[in-house]
PASEBA-1860 file (N, C-alpha, C; in nm, 3 decimals):
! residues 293
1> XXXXXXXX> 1.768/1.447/0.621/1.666/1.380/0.703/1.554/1.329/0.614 ~ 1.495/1.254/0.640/1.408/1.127/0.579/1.271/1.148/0.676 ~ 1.124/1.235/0.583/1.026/1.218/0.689/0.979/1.102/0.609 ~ 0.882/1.015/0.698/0.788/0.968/0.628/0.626/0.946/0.678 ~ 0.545/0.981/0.598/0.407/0.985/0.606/0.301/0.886/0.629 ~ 0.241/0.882/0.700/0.128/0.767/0.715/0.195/0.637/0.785 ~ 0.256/0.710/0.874/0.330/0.630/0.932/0.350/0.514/1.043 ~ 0.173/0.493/1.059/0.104/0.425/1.133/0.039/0.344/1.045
9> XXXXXXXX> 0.025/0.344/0.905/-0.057/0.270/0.854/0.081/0.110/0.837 ~ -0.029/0.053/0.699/0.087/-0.082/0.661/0.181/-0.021/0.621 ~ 0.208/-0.001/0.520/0.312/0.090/0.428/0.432/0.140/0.509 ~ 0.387/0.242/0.575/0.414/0.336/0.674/0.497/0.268/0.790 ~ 0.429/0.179/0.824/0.494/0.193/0.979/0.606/0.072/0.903 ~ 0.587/0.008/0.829/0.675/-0.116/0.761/0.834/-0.061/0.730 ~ 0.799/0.071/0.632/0.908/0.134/0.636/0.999/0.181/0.648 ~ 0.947/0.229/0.823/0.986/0.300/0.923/1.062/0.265/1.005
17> XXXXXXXX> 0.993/0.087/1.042/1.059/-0.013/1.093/1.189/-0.108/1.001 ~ 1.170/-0.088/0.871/1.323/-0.105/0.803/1.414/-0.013/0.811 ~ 1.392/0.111/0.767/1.498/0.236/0.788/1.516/0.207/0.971 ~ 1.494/0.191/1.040/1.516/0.192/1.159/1.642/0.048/1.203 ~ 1.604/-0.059/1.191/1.628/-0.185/1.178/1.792/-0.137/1.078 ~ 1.808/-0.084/0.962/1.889/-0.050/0.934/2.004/0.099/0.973 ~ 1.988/0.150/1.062/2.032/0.235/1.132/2.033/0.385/1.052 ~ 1.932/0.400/0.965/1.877/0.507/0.892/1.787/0.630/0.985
25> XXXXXXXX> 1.839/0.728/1.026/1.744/0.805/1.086/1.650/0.819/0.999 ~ 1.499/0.888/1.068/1.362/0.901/1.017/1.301/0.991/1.086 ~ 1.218/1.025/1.015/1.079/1.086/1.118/0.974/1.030/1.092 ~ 0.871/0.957/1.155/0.764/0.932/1.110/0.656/1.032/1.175 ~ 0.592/1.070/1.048/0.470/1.181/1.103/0.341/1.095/1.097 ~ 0.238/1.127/1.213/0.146/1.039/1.264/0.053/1.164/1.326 ~ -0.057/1.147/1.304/-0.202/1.207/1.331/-0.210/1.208/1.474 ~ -0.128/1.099/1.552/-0.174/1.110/1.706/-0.052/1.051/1.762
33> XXXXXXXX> 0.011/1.128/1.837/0.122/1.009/1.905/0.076/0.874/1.996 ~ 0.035/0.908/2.014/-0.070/0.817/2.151/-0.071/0.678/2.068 ~ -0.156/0.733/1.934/-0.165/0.568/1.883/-0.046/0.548/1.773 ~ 0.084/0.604/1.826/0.229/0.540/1.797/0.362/0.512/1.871 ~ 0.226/0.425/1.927/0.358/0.329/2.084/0.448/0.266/2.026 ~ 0.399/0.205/1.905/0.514/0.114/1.854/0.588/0.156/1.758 ~ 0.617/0.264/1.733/0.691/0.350/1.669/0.819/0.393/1.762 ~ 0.759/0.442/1.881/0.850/0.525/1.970/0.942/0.454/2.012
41> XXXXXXXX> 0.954/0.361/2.039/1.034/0.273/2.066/1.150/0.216/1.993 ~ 1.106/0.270/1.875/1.220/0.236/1.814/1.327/0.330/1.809 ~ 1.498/0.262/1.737/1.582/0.368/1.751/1.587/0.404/1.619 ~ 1.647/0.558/1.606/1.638/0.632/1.488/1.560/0.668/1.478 ~ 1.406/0.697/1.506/1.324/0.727/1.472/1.255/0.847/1.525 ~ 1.222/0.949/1.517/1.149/1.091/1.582/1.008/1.109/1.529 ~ 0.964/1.098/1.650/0.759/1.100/1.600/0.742/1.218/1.604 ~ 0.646/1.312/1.465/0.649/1.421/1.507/0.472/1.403/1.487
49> XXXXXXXX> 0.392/1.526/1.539/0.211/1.454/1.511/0.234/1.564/1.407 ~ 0.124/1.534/1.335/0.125/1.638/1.215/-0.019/1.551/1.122 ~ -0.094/1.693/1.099/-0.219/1.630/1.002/-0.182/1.710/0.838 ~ -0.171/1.571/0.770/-0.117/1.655/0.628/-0.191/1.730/0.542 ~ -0.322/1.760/0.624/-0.418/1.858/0.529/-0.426/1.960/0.619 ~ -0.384/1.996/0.698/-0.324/2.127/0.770/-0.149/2.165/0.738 ~ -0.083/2.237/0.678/0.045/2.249/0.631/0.102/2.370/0.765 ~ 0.037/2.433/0.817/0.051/2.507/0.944/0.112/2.366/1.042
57> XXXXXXXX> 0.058/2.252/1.071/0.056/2.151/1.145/0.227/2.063/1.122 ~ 0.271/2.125/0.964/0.383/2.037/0.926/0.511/2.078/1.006 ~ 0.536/2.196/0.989/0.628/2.302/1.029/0.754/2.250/1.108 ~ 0.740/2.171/1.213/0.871/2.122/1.274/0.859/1.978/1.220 ~ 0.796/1.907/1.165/0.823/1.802/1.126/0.883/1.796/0.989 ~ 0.882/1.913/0.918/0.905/1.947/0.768/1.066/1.991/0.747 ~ 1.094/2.071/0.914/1.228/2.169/0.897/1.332/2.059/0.905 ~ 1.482/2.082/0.800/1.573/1.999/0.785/1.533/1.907/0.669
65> XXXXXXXX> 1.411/1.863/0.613/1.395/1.723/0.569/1.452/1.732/0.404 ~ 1.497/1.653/0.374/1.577/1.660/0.185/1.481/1.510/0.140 ~ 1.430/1.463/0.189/1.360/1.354/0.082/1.196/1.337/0.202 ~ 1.139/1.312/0.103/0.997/1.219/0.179/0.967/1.141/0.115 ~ 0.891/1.050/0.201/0.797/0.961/0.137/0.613/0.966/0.172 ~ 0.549/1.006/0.054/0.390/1.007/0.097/0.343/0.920/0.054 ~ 0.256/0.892/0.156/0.181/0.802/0.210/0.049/0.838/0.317 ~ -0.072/0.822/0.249/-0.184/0.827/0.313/-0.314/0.720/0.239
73> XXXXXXXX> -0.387/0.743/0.307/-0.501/0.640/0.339/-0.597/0.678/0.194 ~ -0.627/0.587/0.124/-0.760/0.551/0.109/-0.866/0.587/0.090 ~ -0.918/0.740/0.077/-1.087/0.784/0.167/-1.057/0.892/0.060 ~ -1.227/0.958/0.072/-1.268/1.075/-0.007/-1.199/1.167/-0.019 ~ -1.082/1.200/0.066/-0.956/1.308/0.044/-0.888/1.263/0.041 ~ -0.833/1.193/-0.014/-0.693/1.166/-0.063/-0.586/1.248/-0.107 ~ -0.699/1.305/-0.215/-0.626/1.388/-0.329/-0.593/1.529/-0.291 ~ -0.709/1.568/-0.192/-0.665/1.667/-0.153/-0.585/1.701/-0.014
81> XXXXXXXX> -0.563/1.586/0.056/-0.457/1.530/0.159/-0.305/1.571/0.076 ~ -0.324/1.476/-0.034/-0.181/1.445/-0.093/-0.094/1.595/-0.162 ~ -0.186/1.675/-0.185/-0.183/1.799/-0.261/-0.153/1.881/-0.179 ~ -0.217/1.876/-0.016/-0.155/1.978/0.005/-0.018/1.965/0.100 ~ 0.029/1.813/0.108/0.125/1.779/0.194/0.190/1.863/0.070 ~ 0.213/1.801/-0.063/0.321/1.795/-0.162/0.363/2.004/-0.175 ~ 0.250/2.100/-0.164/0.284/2.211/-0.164/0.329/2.272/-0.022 ~ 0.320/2.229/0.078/0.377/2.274/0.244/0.570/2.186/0.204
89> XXXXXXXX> 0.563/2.050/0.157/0.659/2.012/0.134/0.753/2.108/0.021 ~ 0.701/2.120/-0.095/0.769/2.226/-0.158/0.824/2.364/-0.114 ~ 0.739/2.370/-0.012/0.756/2.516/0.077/0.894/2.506/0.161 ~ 0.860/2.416/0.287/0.957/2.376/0.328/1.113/2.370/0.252 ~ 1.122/2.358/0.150/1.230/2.319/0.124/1.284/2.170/0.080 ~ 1.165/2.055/0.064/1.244/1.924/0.057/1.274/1.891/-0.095 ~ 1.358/1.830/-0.089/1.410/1.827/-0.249/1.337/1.741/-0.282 ~ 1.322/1.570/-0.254/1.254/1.471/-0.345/1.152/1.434/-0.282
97> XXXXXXXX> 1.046/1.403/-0.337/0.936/1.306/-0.277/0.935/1.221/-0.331 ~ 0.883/1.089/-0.254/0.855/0.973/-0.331/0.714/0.942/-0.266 ~ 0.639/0.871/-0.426/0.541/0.915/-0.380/0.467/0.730/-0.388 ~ 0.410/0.662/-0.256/0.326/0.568/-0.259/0.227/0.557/-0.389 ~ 0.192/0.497/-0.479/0.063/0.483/-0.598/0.035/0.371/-0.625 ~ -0.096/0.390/-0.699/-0.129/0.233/-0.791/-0.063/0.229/-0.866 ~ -0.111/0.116/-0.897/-0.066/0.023/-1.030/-0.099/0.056/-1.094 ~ -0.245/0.097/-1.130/-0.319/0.130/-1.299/-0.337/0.316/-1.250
105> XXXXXXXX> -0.282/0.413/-1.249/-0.317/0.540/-1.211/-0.396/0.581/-1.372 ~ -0.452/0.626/-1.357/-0.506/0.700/-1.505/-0.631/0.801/-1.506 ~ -0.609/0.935/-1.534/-0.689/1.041/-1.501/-0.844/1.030/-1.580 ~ -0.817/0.907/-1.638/-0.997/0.855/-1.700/-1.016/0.712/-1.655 ~ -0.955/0.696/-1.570/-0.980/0.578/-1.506/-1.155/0.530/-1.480 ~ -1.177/0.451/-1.451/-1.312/0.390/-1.405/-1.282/0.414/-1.242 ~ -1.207/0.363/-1.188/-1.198/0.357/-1.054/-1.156/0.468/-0.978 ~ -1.223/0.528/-0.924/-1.170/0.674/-0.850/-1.103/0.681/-0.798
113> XXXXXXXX> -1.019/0.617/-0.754/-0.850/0.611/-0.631/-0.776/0.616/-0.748 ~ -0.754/0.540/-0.840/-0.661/0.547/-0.969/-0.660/0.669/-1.023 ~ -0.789/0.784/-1.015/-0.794/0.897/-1.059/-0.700/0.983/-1.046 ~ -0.718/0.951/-0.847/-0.697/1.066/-0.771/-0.492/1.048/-0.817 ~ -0.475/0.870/-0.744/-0.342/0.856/-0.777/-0.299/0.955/-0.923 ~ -0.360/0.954/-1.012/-0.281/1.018/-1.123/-0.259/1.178/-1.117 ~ -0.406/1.173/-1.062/-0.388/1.321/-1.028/-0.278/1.399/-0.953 ~ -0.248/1.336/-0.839/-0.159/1.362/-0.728/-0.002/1.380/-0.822
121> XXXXXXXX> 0.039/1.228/-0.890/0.136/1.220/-0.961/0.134/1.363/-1.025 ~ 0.090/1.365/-1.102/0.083/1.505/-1.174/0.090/1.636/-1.129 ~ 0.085/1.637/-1.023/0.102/1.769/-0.886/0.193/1.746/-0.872 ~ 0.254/1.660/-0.788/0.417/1.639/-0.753/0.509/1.638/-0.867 ~ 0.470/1.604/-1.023/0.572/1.620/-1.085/0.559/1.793/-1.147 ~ 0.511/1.843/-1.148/0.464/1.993/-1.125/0.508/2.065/-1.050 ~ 0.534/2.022/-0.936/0.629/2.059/-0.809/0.719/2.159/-0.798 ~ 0.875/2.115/-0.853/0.969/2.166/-0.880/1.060/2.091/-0.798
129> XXXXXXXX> 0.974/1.949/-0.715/1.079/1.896/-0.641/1.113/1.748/-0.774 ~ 1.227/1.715/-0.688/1.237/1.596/-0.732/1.109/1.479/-0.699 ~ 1.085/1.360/-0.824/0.955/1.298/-0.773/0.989/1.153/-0.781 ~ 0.954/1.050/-0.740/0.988/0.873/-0.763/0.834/0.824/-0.737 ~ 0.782/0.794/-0.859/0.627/0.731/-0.817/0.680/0.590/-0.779 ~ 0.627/0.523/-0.684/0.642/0.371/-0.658/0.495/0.267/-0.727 ~ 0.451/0.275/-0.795/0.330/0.220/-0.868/0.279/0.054/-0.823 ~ 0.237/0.019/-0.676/0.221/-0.104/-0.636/0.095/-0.176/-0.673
137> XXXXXXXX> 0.098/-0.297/-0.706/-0.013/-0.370/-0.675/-0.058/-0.397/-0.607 ~ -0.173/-0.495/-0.623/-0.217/-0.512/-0.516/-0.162/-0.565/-0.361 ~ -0.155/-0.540/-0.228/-0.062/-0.561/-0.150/-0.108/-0.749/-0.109 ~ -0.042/-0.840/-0.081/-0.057/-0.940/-0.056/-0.156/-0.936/0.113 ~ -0.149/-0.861/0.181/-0.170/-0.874/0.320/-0.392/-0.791/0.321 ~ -0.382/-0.798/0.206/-0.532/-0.804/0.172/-0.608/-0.895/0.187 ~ -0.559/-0.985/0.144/-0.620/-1.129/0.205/-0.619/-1.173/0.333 ~ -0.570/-1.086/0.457/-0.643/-1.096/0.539/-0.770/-1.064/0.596
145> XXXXXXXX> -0.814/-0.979/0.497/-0.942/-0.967/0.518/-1.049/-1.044/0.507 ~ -1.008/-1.133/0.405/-1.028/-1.293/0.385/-1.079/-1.389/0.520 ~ -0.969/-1.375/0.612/-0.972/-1.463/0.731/-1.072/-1.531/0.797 ~ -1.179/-1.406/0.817/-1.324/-1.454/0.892/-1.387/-1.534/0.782 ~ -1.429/-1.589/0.698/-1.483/-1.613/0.542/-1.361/-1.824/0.570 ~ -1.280/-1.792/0.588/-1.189/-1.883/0.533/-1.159/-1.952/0.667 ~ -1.171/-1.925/0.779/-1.203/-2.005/0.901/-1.313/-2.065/0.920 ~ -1.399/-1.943/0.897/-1.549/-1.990/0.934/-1.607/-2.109/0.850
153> XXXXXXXX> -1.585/-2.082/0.723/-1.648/-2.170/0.559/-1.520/-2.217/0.514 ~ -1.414/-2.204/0.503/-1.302/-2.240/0.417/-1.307/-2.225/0.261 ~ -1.350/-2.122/0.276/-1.372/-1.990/0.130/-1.328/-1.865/0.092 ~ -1.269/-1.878/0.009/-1.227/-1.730/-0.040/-1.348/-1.687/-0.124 ~ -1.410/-1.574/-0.090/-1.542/-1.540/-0.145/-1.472/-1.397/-0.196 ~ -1.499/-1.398/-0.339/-1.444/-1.226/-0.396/-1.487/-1.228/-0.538 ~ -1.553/-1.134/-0.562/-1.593/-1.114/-0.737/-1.495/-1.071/-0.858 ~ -1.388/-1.198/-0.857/-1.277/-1.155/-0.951/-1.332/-1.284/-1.024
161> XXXXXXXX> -1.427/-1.361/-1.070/-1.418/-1.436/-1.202/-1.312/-1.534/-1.214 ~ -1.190/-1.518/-1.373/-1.109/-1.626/-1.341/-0.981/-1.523/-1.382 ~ -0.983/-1.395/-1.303/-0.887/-1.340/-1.399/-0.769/-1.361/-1.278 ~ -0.621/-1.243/-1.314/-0.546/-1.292/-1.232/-0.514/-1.198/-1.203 ~ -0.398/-1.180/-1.069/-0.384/-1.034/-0.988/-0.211/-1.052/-0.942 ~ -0.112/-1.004/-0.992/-0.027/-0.997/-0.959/0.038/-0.906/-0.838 ~ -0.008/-0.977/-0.710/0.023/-0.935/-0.586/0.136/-0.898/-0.524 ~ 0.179/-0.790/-0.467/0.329/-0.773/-0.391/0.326/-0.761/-0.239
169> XXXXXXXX> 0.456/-0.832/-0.170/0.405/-0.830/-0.047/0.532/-0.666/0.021 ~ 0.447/-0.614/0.133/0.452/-0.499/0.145/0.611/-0.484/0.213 ~ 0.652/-0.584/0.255/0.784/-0.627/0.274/0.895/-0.526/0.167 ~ 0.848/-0.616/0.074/0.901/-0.558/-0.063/0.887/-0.405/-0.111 ~ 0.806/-0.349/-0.100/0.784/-0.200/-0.120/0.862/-0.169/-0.034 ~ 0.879/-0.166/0.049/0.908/-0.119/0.169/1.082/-0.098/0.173 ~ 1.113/-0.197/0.130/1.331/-0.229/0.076/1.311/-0.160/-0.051 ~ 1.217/-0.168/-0.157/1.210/-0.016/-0.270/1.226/0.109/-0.213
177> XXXXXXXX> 1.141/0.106/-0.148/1.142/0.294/-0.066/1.266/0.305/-0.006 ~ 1.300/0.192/0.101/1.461/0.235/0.142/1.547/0.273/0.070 ~ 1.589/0.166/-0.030/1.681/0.241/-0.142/1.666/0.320/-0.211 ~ 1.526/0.389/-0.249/1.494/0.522/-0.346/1.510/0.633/-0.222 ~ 1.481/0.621/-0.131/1.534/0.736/-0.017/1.637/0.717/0.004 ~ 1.733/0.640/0.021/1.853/0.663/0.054/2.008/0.627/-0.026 ~ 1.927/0.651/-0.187/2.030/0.612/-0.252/2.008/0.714/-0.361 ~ 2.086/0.730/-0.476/2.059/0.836/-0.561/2.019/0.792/-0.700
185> XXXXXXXX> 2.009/0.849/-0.817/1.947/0.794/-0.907/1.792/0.790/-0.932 ~ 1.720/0.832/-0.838/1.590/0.751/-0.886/1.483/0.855/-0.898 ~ 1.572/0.976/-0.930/1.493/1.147/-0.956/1.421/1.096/-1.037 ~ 1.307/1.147/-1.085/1.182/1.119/-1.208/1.192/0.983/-1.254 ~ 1.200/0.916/-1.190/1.173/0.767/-1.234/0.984/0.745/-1.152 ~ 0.964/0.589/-1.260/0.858/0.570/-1.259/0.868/0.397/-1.241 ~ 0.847/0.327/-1.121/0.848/0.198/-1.065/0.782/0.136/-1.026 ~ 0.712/0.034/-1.121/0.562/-0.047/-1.112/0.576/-0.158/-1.019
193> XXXXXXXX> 0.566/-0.211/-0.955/0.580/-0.320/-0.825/0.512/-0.387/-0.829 ~ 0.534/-0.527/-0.853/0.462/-0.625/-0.816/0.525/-0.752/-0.785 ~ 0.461/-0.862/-0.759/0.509/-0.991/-0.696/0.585/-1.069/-0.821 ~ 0.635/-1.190/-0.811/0.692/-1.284/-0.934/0.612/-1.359/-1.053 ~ 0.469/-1.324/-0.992/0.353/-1.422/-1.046/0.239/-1.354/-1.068 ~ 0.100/-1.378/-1.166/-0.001/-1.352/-1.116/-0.091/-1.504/-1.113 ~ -0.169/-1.415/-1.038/-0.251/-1.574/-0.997/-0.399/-1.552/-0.987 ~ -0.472/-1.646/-1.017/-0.620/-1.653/-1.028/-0.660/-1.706/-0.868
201> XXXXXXXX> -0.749/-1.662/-0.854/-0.841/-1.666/-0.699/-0.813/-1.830/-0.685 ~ -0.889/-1.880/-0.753/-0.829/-2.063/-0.715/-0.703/-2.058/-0.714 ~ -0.602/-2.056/-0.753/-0.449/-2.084/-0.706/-0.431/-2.068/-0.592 ~ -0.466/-1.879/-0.558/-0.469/-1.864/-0.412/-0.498/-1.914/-0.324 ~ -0.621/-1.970/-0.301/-0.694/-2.054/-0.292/-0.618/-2.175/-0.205 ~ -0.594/-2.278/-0.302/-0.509/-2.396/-0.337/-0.372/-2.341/-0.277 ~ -0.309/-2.201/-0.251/-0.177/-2.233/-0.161/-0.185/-2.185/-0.001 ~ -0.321/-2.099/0.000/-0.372/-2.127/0.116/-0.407/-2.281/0.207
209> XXXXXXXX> -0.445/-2.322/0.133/-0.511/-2.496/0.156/-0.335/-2.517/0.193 ~ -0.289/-2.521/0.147/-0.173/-2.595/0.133/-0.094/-2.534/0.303 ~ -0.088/-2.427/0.331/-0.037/-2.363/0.424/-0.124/-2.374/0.567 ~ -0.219/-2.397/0.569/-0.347/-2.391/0.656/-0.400/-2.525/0.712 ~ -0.368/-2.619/0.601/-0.415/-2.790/0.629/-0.540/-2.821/0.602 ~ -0.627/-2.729/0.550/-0.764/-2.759/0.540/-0.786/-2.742/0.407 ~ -0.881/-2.744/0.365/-0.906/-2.697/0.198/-0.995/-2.565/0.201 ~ -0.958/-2.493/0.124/-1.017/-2.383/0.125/-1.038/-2.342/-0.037
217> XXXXXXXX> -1.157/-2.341/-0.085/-1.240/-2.319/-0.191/-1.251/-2.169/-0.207 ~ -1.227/-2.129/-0.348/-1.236/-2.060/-0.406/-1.411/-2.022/-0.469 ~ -1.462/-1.933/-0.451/-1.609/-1.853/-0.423/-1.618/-1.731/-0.508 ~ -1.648/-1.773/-0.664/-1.723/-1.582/-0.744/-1.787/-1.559/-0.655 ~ -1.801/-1.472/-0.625/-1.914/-1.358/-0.558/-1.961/-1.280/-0.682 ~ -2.084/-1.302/-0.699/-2.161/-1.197/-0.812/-2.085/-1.076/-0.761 ~ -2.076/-0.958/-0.811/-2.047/-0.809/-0.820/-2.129/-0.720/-0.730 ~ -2.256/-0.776/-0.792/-2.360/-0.698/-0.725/-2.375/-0.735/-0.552
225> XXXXXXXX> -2.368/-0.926/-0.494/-2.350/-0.953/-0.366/-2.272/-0.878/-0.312 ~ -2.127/-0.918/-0.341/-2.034/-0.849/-0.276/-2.072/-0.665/-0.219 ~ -2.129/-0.616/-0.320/-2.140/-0.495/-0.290/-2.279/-0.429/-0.163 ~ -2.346/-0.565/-0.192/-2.441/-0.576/-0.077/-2.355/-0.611/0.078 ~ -2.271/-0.688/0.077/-2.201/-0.757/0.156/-2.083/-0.658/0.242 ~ -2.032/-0.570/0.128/-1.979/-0.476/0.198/-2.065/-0.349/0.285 ~ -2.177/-0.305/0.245/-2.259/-0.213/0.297/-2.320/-0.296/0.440 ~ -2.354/-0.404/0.436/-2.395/-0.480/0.528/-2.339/-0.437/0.611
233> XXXXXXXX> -2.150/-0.505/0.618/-2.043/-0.496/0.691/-2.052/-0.328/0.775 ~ -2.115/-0.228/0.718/-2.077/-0.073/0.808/-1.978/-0.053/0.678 ~ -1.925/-0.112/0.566/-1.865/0.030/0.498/-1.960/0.174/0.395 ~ -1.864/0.215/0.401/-1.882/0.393/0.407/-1.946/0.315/0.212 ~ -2.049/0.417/0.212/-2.104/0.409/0.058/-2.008/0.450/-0.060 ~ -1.904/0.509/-0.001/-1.766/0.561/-0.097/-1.695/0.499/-0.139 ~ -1.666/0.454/-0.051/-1.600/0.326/-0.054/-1.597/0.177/-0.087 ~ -1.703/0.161/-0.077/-1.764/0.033/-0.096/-1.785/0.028/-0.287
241> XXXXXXXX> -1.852/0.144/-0.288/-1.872/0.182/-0.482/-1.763/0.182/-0.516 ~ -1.604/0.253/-0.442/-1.467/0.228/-0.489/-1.427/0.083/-0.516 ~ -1.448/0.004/-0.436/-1.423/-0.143/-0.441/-1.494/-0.212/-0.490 ~ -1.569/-0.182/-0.564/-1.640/-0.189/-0.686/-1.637/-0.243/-0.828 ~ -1.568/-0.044/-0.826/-1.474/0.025/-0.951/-1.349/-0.109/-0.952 ~ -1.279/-0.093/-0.849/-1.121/-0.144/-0.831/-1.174/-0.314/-0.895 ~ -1.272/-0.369/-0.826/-1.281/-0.530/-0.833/-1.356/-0.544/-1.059 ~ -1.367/-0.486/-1.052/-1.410/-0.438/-1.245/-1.293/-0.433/-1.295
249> XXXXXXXX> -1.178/-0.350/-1.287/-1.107/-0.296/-1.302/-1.054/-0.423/-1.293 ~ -1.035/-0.549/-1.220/-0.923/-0.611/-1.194/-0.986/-0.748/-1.318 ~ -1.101/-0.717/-1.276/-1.161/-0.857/-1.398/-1.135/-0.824/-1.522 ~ -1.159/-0.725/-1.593/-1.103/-0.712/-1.691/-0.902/-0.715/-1.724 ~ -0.862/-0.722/-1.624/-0.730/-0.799/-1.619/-0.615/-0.643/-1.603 ~ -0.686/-0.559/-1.512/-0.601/-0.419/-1.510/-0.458/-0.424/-1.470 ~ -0.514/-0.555/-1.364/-0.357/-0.560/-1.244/-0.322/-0.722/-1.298 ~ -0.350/-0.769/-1.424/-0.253/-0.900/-1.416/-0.172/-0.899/-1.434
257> XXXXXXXX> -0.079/-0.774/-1.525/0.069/-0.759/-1.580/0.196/-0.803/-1.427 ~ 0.260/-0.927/-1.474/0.384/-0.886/-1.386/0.466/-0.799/-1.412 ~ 0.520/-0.712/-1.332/0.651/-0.664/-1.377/0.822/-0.679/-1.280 ~ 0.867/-0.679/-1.378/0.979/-0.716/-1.314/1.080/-0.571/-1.258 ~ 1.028/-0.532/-1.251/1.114/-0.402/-1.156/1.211/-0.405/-1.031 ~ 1.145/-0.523/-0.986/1.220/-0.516/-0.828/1.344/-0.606/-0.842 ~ 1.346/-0.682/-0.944/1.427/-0.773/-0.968/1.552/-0.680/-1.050 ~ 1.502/-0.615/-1.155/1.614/-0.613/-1.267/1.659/-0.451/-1.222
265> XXXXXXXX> 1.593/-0.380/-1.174/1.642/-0.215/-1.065/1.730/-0.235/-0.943 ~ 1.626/-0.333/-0.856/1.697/-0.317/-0.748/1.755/-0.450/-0.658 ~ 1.752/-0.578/-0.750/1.880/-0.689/-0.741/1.826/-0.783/-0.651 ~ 1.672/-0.800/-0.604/1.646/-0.917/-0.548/1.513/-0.989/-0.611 ~ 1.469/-1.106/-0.559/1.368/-1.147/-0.651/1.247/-1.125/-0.517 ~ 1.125/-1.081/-0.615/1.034/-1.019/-0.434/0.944/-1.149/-0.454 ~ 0.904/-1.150/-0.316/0.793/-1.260/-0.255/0.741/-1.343/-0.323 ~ 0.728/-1.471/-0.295/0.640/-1.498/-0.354/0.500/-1.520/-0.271
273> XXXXXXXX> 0.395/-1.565/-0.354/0.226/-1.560/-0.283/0.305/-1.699/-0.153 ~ 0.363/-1.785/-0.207/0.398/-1.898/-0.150/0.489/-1.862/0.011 ~ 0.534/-1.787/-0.039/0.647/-1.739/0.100/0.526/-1.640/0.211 ~ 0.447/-1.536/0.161/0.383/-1.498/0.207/0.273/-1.546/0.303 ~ 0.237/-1.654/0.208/0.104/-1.693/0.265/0.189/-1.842/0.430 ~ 0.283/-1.865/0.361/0.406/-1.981/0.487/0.410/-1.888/0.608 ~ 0.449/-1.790/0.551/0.491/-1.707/0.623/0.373/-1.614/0.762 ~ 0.292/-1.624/0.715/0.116/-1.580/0.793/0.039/-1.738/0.786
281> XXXXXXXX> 0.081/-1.804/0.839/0.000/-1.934/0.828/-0.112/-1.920/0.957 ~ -0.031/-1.882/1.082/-0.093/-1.880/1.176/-0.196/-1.805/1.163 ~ -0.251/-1.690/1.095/-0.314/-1.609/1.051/-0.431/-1.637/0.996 ~ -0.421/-1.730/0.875/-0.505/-1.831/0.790/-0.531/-1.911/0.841 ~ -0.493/-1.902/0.956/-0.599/-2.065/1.043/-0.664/-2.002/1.133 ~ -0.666/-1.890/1.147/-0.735/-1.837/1.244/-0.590/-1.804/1.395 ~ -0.529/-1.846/1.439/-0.475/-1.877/1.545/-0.418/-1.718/1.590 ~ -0.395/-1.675/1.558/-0.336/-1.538/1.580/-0.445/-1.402/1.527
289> XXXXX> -0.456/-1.306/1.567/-0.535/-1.230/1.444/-0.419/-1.159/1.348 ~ -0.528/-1.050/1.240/-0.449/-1.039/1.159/-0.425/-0.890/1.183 ~ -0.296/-0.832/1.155/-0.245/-0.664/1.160/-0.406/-0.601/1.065 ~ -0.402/-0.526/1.138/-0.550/-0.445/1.114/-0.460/-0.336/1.008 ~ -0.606/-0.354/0.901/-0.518/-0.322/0.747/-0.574/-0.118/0.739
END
C-alpha cells in the first residue's frame, strides 16, 4: 500500500490523482476530510485524516503501508512535521519513503526551508528505511501568483534581476513519484527535477505575452519593495523573510542549473514553460481563477 502525505496540497493531491487515474491504490492522508471532497471521489483512493505531528493520529493510516511519499507545507514546522512523520513511519513498519525537497537543500544554506529540507533528508536517511529524495525546482504554477499584477498592469513584478530559474511543472513530479513508488530501483537515490530550460523573468514574460494576447512586461522589484509588498499583503513575518532568503538565493543563480533527470532516468522529456503557460492561458488572462497554491 502507497500512503501519501499532504495530500490536499499541489504536490499532493496531483499525485494522488495520477496513481488513481492509473488504477494504483493509495491513501491520501489529509488534516480534515471535509476539505477532501475532491479526493473522495476518486477510485482507488482511501482518505484517512491524520495530523503528521501527532504520530498517535497516524496509526490506521500507517498499518499495511510499504512505501510513502512526504509531503508537507512550507511554515515554521516543517522540520519538525517531517521528523516526526519519518519516525511514527519507521515505527509502523514502512519500508521506503520518498521524500518531496528542494533543489538547493544545504544545512548552511542562507535560506531556511533549504535548511530544514537538508535537515529532514538527513533524518530519513538515518532512518533505517529505504529513502528517494525528489530535489524540485522551482514549481511552474508559482506564477500564478503573478495573475493579479499581470491582469491588472500587464507585469510580472519579482526581484530576480536578470538571472534565470529553471522551472518544473508539477505534472512532472508527480509521473516521478509514480514510478519511484511503484517501481523498484530507486532505494537511496538522489533526483534533482527540473524543466528543459532556464529562463530569465523577461522570457517569461515574453511567453506569457505570447499566450495571453497582451504584452506583459517584465518588472525588478528592488528586494527590499517586494519585501514591503509581501507584509502589506497579510504574510506571516516568517515567511515573507523566507522569500527573501529563497529570491537571493535565486539571483545569485542557485536554481539556474538544468538538469536532465527526468529525461535520461525516467524516458520522457518534461514541460516546457511554453506548454505550461498554453496550457493555463485562461488563467493569465484572468478568465478563470487560479488553483489556490
Amino acid at each position: 500500500m502507497i500512503l501519501v502525505t499532504g495530500a490536499t496540497g499541489l504536490n499532493g493531491s496531483e499525485l494522488v490523482r495520477l496513481l488513481s487515474a492509473t488504477g494504483v491504490h493509495s491513501r491520501a492522508l489529509v488534516r480534515s476530510i471535509a476539505k477532501a471532497h475532491a479526493l473522495s471521489s476518486l477510485p482507488n483512493v482511501e482518505i484517512f485524516e491524520g495530523d503528521m505531528a501527532r504520530p498517535d493520529s497516524l496509526t490506521e493510516a500507517l498499518r499495511g503501508v510499504e512505501r510513502a511519499m512526504l509531503i508537507s507545507s512550507s511554515d515554521p514546522k516543517m522540520l519538525d512535521v517531517q521528523s516526526s512523520f519519518i519516525g511514527a513511519a519507521a515505527k509502523a513498519g514502512v519500508k521506503h519513503v520518498v521524500k518531496l525537497s528542494g533543489i538547493i537543500p544545504e544545512l548552511d544554506s542562507p535560506f531556511r526551508f533549504a535548511r530544514m529540507h537538508a535537515e529532514i533528508e538527513k533524518r530519513l536517511e538515518a532512518s533505517g528505511m529505504a529513502y528517494t529524495h525528489l530535489r524540485a525546482g522551482e514549481f511552474m504554477p508559482a506564477y500564478f501568483r503573478q495573475v493579479p499584477s499581470i491582469v491588472a498592469r500587464g507585469t510580472l513584478a519579482l526581484p530576480m534581476g536578470d538571472a534565470r530559474i529553471a522551472s518544473v511543472d508539477v505534472g512532472d513530479i508527480a509521473r516521478v513519484a509514480a514510478s519511484v513508488l511503484t517501481t523498484s530501483g530507486h532505494e537511496g537515490k538522489i533526483y534533482p527535477l527540473t524543466g528543459p530550460e532556464a529562463l530569465t523573468m523577461a522570457e517569461v514574460a515574453e511567453k506569457l505575452s505570447v499566450v495571453t494576447g497582451k504584452t506583459i512586461r517584465y518588472v525588478d522589484v528592488p528586494p527590499e519593495v517586494a519585501m514591503q509588498a509581501r507584509l502589506a499583503a497579510g504574510l506571516p513575518p516568517y515567511l515573507a523573510e523566507g522569500l527573501d532568503e529563497l529570491f537571493a538565493e535565486r539571483r545569485r543563480g542557485k536554481e539556474s542549473k538544468v538538469w536532465p533527470t527526468i529525461e535520461t532516468v525516467f524516458g520522457w522529456r518534461p514541460t516546457t514553460f511554453d506548454q505550461f503557460a498554453a496550457r493555463n492561458a485562461a488563467i493569465f488572462r484572468g478568465e478563470v481563477p487560479a488553483p489556490r497554491l
